[in-house]
C-alpha positions in Angstrom: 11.0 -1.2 25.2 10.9 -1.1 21.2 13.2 -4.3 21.4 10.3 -6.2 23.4 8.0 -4.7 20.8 9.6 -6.3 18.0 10.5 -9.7 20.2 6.5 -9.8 20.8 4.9 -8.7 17.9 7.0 -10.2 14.8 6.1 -13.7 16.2 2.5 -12.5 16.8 2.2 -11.0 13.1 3.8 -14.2 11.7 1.2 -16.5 13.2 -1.3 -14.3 12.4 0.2 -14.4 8.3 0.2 -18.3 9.1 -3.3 -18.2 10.7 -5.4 -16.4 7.5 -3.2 -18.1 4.8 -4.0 -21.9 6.4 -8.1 -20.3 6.9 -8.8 -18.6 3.0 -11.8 -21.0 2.4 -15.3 -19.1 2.1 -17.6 -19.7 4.9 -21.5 -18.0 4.6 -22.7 -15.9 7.5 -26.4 -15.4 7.9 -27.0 -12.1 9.3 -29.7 -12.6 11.3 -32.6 -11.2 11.5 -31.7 -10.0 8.3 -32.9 -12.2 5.4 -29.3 -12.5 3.8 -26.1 -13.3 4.3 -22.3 -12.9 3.2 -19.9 -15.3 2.1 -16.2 -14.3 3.3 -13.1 -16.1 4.0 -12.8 -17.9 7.5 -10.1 -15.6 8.7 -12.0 -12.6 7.9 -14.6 -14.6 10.5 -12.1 -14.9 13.2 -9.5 -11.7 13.0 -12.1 -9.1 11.9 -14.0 -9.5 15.0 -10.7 -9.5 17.0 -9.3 -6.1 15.3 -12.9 -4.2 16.2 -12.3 -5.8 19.5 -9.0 -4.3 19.9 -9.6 -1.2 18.2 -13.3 -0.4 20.3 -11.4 -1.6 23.7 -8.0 0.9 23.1 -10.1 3.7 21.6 -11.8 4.8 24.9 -8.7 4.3 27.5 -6.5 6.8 24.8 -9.5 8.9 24.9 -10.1 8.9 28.4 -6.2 9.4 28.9 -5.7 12.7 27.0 -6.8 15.0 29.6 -3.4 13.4 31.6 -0.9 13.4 28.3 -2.2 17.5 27.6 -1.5 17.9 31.0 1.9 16.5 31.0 2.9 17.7 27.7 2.1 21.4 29.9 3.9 20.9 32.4 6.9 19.5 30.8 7.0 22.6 28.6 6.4 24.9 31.6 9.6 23.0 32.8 11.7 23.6 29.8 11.1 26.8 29.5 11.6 27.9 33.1 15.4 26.0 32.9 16.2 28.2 29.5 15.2 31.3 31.7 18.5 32.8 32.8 18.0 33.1 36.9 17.4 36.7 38.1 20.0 39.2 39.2 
């Protein structure tokens, strides 16, 4: 598993290097409706969107998936702790 990690995500963090290094020019963005705007570089435009995206999408599933790893974690310790247990008499 952390092999296909590294096979996947090296390549994906190289084009992403690639990706903001060829986009650094300043683009404006007009906030509307408010009556100003920012000037930031393109891939700022592109992969800060993305990241939010990312990071508002995983937030809630490892939220809503605690209950089940608590749970687990429980039980797993309920386990190891009834195999040290020597066996009654």
């Amino acid at each position: 598993m952390r092999f296909a990690v590294w096979l996947l995500g090296l390549p994906l963090a190289f084009l992403v290097v690639v990706f903001a290094v060829a986009n650094r020019q300043e683009i404006h963005l007009d906030l509307w409706p408010l009556p100003f705007g920012i000037d930031i570089p393109a891939y700022l435009a592109v992969l800060g969107p993305l990241a939010l995206g990312l990071v508002g999408g995983a937030l809630p599933v490892w939220l809503s998936s605690a209950a089940v790893r608590l749970r687990a974690n429980r039980l797993a310790r309920q386990l190891n702790a009834s195999r040290t247990t020597p066996p009654p008499s």
